[in-house]
C-alpha positions as CSV (number, residue, x, y, z in Angstrom):
1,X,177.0,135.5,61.5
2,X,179.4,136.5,59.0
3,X,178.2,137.4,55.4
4,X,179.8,135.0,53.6
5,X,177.6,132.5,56.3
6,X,174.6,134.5,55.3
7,X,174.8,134.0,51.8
8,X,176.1,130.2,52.1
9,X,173.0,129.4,54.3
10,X,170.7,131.7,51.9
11,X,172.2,129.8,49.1
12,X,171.5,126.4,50.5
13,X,167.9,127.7,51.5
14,X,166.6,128.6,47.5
15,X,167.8,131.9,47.6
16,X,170.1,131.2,44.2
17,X,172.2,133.7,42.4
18,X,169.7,133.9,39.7
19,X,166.9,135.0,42.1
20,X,169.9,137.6,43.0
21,X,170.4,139.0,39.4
22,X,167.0,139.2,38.7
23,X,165.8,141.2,42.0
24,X,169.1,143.4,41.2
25,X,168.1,143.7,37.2
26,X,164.9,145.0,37.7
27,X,165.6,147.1,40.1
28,X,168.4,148.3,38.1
29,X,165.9,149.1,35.1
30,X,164.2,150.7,37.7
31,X,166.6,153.2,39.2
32,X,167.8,153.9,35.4
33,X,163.9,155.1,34.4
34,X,164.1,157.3,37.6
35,X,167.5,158.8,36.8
36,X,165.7,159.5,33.0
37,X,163.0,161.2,34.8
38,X,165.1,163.1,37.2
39,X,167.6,163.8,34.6
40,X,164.6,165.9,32.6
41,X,164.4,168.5,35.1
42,X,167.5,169.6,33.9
43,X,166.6,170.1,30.3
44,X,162.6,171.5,31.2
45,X,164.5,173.8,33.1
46,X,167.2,175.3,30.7
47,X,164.4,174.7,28.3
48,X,161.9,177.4,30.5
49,X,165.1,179.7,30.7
50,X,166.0,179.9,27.3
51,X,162.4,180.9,26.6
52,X,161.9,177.5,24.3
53,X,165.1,178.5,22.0
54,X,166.2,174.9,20.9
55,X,168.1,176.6,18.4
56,X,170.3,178.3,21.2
57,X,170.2,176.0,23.3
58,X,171.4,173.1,20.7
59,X,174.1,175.5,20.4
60,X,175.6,176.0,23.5
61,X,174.8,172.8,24.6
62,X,176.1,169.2,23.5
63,X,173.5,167.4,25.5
64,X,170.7,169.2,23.1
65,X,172.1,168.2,20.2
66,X,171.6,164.7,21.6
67,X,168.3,165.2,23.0
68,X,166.9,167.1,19.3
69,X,168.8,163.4,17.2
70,X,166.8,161.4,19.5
71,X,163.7,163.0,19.3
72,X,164.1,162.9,15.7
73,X,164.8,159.3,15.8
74,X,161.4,158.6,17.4
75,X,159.5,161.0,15.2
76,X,158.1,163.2,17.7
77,X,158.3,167.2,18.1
78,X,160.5,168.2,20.6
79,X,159.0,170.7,23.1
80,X,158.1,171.9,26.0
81,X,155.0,169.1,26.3
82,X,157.3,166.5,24.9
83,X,160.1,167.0,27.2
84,X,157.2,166.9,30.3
85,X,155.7,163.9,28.7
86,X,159.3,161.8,28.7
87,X,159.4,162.8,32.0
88,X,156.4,161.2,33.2
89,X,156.8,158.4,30.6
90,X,160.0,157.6,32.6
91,X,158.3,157.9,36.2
92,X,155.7,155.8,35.0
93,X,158.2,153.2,33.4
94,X,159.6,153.5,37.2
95,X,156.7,152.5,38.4
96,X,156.1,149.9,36.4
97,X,159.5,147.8,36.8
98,X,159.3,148.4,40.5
99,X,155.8,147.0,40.7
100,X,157.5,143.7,38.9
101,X,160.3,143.7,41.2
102,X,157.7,143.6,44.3
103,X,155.6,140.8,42.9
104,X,158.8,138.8,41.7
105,X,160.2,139.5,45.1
106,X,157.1,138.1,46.9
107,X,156.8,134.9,44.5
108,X,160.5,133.8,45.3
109,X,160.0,134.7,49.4
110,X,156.6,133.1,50.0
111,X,158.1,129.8,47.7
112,X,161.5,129.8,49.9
113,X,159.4,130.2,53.1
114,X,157.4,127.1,52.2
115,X,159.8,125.1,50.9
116,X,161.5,125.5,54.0
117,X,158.8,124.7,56.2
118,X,157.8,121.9,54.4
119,X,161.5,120.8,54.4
120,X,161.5,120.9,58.3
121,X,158.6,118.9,58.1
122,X,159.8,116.4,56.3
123,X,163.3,116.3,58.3
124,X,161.6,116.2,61.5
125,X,159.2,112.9,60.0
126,X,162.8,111.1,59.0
127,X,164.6,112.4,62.0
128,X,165.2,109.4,64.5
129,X,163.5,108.2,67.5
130,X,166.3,110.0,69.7
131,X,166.4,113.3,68.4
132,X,162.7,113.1,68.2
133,X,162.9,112.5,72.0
134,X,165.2,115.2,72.5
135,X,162.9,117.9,71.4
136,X,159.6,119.3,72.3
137,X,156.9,120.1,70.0
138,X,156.8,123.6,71.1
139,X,160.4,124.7,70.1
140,X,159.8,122.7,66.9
141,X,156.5,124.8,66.2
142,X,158.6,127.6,66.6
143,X,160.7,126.8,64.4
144,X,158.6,125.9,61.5
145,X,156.5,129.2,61.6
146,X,158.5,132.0,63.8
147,X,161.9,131.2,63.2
148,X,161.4,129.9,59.8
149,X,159.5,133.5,58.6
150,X,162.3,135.5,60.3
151,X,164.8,133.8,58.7
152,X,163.2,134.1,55.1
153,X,163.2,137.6,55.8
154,X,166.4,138.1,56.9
155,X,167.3,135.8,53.3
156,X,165.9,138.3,51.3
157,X,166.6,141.2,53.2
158,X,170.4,141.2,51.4
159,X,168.5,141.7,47.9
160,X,166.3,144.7,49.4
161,X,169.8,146.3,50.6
162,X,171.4,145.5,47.1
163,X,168.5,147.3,45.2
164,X,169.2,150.2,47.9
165,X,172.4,150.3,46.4
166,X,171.8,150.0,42.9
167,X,169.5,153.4,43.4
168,X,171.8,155.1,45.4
169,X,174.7,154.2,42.6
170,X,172.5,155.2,39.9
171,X,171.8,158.8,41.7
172,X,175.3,159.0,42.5
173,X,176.3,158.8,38.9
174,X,173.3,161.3,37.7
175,X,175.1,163.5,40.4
176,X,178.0,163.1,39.1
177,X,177.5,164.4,35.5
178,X,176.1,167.1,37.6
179,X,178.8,168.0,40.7
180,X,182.1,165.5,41.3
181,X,182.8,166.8,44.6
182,X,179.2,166.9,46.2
183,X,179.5,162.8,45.2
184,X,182.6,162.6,47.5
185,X,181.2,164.7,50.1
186,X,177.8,162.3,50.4
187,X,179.7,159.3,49.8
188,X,181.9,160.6,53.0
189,X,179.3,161.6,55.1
190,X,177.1,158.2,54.4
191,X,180.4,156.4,55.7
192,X,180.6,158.6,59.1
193,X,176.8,157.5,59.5
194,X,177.3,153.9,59.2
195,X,180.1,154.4,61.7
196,X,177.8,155.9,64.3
197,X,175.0,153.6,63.8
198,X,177.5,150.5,64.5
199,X,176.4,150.3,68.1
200,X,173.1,150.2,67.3
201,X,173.8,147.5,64.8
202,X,175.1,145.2,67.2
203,X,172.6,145.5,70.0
204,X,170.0,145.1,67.8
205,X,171.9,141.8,66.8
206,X,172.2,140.6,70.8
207,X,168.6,141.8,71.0
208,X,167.4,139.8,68.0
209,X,168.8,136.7,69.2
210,X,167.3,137.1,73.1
211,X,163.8,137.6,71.2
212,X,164.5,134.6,69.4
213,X,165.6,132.3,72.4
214,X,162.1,134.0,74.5
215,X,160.0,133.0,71.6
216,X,161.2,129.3,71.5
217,X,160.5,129.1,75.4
218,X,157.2,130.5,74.9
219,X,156.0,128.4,72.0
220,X,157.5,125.2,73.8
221,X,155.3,126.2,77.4
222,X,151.9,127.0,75.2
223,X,151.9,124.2,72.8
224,X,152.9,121.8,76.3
225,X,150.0,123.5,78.6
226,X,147.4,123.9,76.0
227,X,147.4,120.2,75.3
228,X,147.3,119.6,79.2
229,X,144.5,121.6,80.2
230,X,142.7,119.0,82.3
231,X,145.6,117.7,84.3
232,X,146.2,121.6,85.1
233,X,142.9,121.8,86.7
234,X,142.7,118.7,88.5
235,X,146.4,119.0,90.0
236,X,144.6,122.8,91.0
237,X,148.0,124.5,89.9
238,X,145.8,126.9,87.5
239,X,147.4,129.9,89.4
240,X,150.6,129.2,89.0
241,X,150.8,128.1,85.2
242,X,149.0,131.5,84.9
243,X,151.7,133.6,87.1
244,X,155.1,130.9,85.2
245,X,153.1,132.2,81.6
246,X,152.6,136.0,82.8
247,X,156.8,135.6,83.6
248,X,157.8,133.9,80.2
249,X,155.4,136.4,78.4
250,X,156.7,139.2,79.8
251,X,160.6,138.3,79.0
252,X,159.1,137.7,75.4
253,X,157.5,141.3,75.4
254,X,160.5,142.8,77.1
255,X,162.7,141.7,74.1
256,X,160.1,142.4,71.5
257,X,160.0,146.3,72.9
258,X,163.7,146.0,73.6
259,X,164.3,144.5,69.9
260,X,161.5,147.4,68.2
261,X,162.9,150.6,70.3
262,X,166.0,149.7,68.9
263,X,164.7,149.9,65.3
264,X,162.7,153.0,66.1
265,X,166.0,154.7,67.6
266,X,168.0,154.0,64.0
267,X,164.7,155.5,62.2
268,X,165.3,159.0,64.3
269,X,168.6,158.7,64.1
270,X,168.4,158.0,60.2
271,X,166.4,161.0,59.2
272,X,168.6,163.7,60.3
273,X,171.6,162.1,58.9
274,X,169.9,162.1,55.4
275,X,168.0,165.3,56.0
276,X,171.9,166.5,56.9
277,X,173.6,164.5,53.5
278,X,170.9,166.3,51.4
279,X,171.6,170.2,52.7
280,X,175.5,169.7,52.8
281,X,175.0,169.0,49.3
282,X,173.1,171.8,48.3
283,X,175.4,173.8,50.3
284,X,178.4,172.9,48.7
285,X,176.3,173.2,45.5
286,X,175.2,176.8,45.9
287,X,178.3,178.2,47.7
288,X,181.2,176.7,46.1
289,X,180.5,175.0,42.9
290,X,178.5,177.4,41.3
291,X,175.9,175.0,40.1
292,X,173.3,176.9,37.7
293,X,169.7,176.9,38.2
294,X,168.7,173.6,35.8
295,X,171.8,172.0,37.8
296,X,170.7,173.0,41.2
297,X,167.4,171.8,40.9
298,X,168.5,168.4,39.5
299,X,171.0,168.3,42.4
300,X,167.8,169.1,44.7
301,X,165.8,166.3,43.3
302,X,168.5,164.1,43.6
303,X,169.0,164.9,47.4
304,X,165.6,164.7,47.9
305,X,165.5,160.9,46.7
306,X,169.0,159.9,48.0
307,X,167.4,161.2,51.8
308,X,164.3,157.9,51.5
309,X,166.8,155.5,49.7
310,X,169.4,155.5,52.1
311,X,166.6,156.1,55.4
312,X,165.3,152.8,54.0
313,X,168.6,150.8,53.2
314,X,169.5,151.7,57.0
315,X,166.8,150.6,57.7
316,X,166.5,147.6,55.8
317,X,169.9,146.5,57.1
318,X,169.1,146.9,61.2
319,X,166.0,144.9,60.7
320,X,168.2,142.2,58.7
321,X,170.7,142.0,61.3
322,X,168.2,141.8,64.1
323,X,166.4,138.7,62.0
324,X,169.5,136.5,61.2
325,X,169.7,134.8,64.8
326,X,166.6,133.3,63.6
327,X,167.7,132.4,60.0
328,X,171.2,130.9,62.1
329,X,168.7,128.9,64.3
330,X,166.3,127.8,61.8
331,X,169.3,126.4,59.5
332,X,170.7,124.9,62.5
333,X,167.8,123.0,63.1
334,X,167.4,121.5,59.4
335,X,171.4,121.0,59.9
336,X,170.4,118.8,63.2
337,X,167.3,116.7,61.7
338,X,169.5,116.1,58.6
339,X,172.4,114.6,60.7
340,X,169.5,112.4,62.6
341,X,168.3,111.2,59.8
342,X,167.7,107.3,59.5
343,X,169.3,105.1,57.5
344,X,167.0,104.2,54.4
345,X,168.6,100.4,55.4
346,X,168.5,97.5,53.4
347,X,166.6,96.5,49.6
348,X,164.7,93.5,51.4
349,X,160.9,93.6,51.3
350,X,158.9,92.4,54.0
351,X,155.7,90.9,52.4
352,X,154.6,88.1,54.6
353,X,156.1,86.1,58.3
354,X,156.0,82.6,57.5
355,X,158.8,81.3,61.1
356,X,158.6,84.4,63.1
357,X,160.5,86.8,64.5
358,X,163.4,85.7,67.0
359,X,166.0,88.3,69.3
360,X,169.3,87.0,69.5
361,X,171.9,88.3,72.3
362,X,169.9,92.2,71.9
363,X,171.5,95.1,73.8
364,X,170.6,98.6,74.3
365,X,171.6,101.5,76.2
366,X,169.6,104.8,75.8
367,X,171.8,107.5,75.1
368,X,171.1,109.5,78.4
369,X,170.5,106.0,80.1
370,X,173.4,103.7,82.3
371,X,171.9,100.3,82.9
372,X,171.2,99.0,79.6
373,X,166.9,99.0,78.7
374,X,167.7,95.5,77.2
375,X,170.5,93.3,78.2
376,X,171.0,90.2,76.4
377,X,167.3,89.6,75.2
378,X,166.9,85.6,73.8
379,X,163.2,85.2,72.6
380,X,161.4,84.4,69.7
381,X,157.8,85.5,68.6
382,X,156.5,82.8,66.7
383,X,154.5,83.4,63.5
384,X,150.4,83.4,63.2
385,X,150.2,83.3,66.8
386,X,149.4,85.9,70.0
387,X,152.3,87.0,72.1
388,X,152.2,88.9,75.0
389,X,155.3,90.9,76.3
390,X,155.1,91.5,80.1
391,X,156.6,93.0,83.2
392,X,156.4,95.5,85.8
393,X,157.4,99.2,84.6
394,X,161.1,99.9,83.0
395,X,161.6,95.8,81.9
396,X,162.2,96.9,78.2
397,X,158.5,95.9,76.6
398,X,158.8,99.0,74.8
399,X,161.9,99.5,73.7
400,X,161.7,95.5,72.6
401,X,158.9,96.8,70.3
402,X,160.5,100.0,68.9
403,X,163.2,97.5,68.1
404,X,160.8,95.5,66.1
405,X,159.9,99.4,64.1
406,X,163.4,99.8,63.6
407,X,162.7,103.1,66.0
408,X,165.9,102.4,67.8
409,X,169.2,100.4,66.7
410,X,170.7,97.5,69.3
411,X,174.1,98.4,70.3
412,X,174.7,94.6,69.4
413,X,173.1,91.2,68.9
414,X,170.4,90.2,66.2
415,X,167.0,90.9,65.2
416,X,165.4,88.7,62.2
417,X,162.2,88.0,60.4
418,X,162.1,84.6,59.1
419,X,165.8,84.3,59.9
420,X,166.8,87.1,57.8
421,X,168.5,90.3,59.7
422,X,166.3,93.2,60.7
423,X,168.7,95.8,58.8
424,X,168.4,93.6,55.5
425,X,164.9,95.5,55.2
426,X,164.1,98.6,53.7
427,X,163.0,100.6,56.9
428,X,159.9,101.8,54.9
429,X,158.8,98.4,53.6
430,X,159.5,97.0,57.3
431,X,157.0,99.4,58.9
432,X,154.0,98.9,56.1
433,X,154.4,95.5,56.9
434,X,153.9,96.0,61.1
435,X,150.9,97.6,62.1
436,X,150.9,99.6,65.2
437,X,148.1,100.7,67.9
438,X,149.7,102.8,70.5
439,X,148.9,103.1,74.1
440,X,147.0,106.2,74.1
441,X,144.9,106.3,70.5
442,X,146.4,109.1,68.9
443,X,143.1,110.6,67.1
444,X,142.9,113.9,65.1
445,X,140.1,116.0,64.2
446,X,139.1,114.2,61.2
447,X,135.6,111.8,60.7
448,X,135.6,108.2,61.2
449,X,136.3,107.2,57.7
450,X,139.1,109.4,57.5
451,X,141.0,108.2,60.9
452,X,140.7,104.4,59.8
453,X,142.1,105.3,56.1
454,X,144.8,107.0,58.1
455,X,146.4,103.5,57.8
456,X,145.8,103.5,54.2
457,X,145.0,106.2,52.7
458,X,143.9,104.6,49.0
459,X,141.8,102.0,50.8
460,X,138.0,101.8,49.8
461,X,135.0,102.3,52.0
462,X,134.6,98.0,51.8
463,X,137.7,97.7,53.6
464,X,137.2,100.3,55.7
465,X,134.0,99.0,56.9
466,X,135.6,95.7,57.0
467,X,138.3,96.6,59.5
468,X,135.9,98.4,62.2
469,X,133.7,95.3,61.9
470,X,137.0,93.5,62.7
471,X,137.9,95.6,65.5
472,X,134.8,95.6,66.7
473,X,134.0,99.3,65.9
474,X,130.9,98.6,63.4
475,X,128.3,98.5,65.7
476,X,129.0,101.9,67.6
477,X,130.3,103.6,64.6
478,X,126.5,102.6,63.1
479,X,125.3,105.0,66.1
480,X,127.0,108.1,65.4
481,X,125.2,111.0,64.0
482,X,126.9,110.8,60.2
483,X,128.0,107.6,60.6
484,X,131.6,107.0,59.3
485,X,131.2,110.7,58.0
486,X,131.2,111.8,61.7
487,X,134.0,114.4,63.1
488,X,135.0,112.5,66.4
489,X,136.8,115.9,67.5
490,X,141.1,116.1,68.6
491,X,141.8,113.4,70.3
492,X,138.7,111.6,69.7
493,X,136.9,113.5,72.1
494,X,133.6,112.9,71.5
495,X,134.1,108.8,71.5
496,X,134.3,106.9,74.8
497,X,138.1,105.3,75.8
498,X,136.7,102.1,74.3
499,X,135.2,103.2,71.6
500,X,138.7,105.1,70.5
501,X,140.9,102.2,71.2
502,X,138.7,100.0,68.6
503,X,138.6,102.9,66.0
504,X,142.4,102.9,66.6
505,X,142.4,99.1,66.6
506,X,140.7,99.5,63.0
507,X,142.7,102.1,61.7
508,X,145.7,99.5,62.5
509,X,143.9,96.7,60.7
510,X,142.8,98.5,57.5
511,X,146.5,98.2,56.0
512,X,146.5,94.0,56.9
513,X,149.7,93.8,57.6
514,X,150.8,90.9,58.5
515,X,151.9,91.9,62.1
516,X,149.9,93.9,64.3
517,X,151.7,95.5,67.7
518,X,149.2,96.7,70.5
519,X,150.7,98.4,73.1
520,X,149.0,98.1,76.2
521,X,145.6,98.4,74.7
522,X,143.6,97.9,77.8
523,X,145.9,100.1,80.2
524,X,143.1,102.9,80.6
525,X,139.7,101.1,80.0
526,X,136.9,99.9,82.2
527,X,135.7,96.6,82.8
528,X,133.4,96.7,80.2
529,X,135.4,98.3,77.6
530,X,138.5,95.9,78.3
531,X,135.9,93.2,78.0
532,X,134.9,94.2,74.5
533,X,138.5,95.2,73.0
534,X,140.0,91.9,74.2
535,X,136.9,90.1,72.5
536,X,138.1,92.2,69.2
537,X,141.2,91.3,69.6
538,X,140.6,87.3,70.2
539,X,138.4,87.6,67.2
540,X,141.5,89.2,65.3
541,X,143.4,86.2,65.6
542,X,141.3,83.7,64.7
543,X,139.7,85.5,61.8
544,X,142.9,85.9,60.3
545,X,146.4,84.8,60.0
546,X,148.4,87.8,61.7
547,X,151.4,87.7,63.9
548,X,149.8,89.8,67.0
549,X,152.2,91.3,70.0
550,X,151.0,92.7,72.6
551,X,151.9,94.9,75.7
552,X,150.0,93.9,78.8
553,X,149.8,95.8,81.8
554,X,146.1,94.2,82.6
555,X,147.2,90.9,82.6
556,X,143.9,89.2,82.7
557,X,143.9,90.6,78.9
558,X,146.1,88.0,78.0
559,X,145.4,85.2,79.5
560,X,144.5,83.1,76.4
561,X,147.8,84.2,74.7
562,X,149.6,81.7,72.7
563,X,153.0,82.8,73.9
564,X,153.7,84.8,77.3
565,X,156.7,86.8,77.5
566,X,158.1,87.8,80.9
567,X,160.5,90.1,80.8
568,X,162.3,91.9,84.2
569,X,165.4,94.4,84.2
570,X,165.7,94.2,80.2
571,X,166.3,90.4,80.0
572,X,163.7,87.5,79.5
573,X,162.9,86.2,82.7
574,X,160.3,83.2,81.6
575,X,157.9,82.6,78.8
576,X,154.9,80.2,78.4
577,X,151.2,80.3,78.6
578,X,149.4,81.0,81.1
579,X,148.4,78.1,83.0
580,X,152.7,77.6,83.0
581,X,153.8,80.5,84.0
582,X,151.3,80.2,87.0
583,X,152.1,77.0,87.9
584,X,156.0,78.1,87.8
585,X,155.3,80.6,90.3
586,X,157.3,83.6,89.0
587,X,156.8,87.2,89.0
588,X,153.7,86.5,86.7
589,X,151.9,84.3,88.6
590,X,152.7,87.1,91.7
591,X,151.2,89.4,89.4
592,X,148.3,88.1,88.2
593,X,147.1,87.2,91.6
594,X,147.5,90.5,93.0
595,X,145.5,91.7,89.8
596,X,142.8,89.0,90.5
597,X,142.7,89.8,94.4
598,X,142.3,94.0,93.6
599,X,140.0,93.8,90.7
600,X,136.3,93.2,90.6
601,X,137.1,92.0,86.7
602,X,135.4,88.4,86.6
603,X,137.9,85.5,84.3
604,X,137.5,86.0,81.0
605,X,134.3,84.2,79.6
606,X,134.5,82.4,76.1
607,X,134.6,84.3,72.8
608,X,131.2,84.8,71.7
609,X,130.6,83.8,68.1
610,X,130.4,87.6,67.1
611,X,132.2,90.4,68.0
């Protein structure tokens, strides 16, 4: 990364120009209180020599004459314990800005650092389906909290150099007044340094971004495995996760010792070459410049806090170098979600489906796909009534349904509500107007009332009781220790499959939208538990007047559909009820009686009057 890329990315990040000035400013007002204090040896020491003879030394010295007008400005005595008291008074005032610098250096990196992550965030929410696919939650973890916080640090690290060398600049000109040519001897010496740490510079730059690439890999394996315990256990491959995360930790440790020995090699090699700086210019000071005793000791004191200055701005700038991979990558990444943004689309509001919904000619191709996942779809999903889409594995049902979403775009043909086009919507208003409960209910660690306000997150405790009693999650929710106020654990853990597919169900129902997608609802339930969501879900449609689609695997869950949708290699093969499509004799009716023949499930009985 060039520097003009580091400040152009810093820039776009927060880190402004003004944030620049002021970290610069103050410690600019710092470094000139410390050149005051350091600049008072001088005159405590002539002062000492002269046996406290202002008189003399005002006389011999134009500096003196300065020092007694000033004094006299002020109204204070000039003498021996004033001149030790402005010296402290200008350490302390040292102090004092530098302390202000710190905090306003921590305000502006803590504030970049979670702008950024909540920017990531957000960019990662708006990203689209297919970039969403394309990246694991791991290496998007990483991002947001290593690579992020490595990269803030490497952002700020340019400031911390520039206040290095407004301190070294300020000592350089106290040296000055003091000894010209000891100036050009440090200022030559400082540049042969930098010259001999250059190697370490750049392997601490390839080492940086190895570190960075081992931590993605590591975060993307941890995040994947720890959410997978149980099917690690049961596939009884526990030994060799253990042995694939002992080899991606050690690479990740490797770098880390590779990436810190490299720092602590520039911090030994950086002491001598200051230590050196600081006795070359008390050599030349004592053997060929003649400096007097006031001047030597000023030159001391200014060696002395040249040596930590430029230690540190070494320092500083190996650590900085070794942390922008990570600000490159973390920038990248906001650079990607940004370009995969979606489309805000039209100004249409979807309010209410009064015709239905009907797919005209619809074809799409998955980016990473050949055959198309929908190839000339021609179906309609009429309003107010139950559709089922279904078909063995691969037909399309999904991707017909992240159509609906607007999760993925059709390479051609026509989607429309009510005979208006799909991308005359607003994609936001489209999506509060579809309601969606996905395969596997997606639960966090939250209580019951919280997970069915998910939906809604102003809606009252009347209609959240109302949807679980339409769901059919009332009853069992009743039973919990806290009631609605129970934590059902991640996942919904402490809730049966059934039980989490209604609280789902509800959570989908609370927003009463006025179409409500369930995709494949019954897929992983029992008998029992199929029994009692496909009750709720009977009772859904006649207690109210939504457009409902559902995914079926279990076919004997939809059996009392309104519409049946059968669709095989991304086309619509058929469509009718039930008692059609079996008397047709098509792949449903094949499928439903091999369903029949290998489940114990007995037909469907009628809808009890309450759920």
């Amino acid at each position: 990364m060039t520097f003009s890329e580091y400040l152009n990315i810093s820039r776009r990040m927060g880190l402004k120009w003004p944030i620049w000035a002021g970290v610069i400013a103050l410690q600019g007002l710092s470094a000139v209180f410390e050149s005051i204090g350091i600049g008072m040896f001088l005159p405590v020491f002539q002062y000492m020599q002269a046996g406290g003879d202002i008189a003399q030394l005002t006389s011999t010295n134009r500096f003196w004459g300065y020092l007694v007008q000033g004094y006299s400005a002020l109204g204070l005595p000039l003498g021996f314990e004033s001149l030790l008291f402005l010296m402290f008074a200008a350490f302390l005032m040292r102090q004092i800005v530098f302390y202000i610098r710190q905090i306003y250096i921590i305000g502006h990196r803590e504030r970049i650092g979670r702008n950024a992550r909540d920017e990531g965030f957000r960019r990662y929410l708006f990203a689209d389906a297919n970039y969403q696919d394309g990246i694991s939650v791991g290496a998007m973890v990483n991002s947001l909290l290593n690579e992020m916080k490595y990269g803030v640090d490497a952002m700020f690290g340019g400031p911390q150099i520039a206040c290095y060398g407004v301190v070294v600049c300020v000592l350089l000109a106290l040296l000055m007044v003091v000894s010209g040519p000891a100036v050009v001897l440090a200022l030559l010496i400082m540049a042969l340094s930098g010259v001999v740490l250059a190697g370490v510079f750049r392997k601490t730059v390839q080492s940086g971004t190895q570190l960075m690439k081992d931590n993605r890999t590591l975060s993307t394996f941890l995040v994947q495995r720890l959410d997978s315990p149980r099917l690690i256990r049961l596939a009884g491959i526990e030994n060799a996760e253990i042995e694939l995360e002992r080899k991606l930790s050690s690479s990740q440790c490797d770098s880390t010792i590779r990436t810190r020995t490299l720092l602590a090699r520039g911090d030994v090699l950086y002491e001598p070459i200051a230590i050196g700086i600081m006795l070359i210019m008390v050599y030349v000071g004592y053997t060929i410049l003649n400096v007097t005793l006031g001047e030597f000791g000023v030159l001391l004191v200014v060696a002395i806090r040249l040596l930590p200055t430029v230690k540190e701005a070494l320092k500083q700038y190996q650590g900085m170098v070794g942390m922008l991979p990570h600000l490159a990558a973390f920038y990248q990444r906001l650079q990607a979600m940004q370009d995969a943004r979606e489309p805000r689309g039209g100004d249409g509001k979807l309010e209410s489906l009064e015709q239905g919904i009907r797919f005209e000619n619809v074809i799409f191709r998955y980016p990473t796909g050949t055959a198309p996942a929908l190839n000339g779809v021609d179906t309609e999903i009429p309003a107010r009534q139950l559709v089922a889409l279904v078909g063995p594995s691969g037909a399309g049902k999904s991707t017909l349904v992240d159509m609906l979403l607007r999760l993925r775009e059709s390479d051609s043909g026509q989607i429309t509500f009510d005979d208006v086009p799909i991308v005359a919507f607003d994609r936001h208003s489209l999506r509060q107007s579809v309601s969606y409960a996905p395969q596997r209910a997606q639960i966090f660690d939250v209580t019951v009332r919280e997970h069915i306000g998910y939906g809604k997150p102003d809606a009252t405790n009347a209609e959240v009781e109302a949807a679980a009693r339409l769901a059919g999650a009332h009853d069992f929710i009743s039973l919990l220790p806290e009631g609605y106020d129970t934590y059902v654990g991640e996942d919904g853990i402490r809730l049966s499959g059934g039980q989490r597919h209604r609280l789902d169900l509800a959570r989908a129902l609370v927003r009463d939208a006025p179409v409500l997608i369930l995709d494949e609802p019954t897929s992983n339930l029992d008998a029992e538990a199929e029994e009692n969501f496909r009750a709720a879900m009977f009772h859904i449609r006649e207690a109210t007047n939504k457009t409902i689609v559902v995914i079926a695997h279990r076919l004997s869950t939809i059996v009392r559909a309104d519409r049946i949708i059968v669709l095989r290699e991304g086309k619509v093969e058929d469509w009718g009820t039930h008692e059609q499509l079996i008397q047709r004799g098509g792949w449903y009716a094949q499928a439903y009686a091999k369903q029949a023949h290998a489940s114990p499930t007995p037909p469907p009985r009628a809808l009890a009057s309450g759920v």
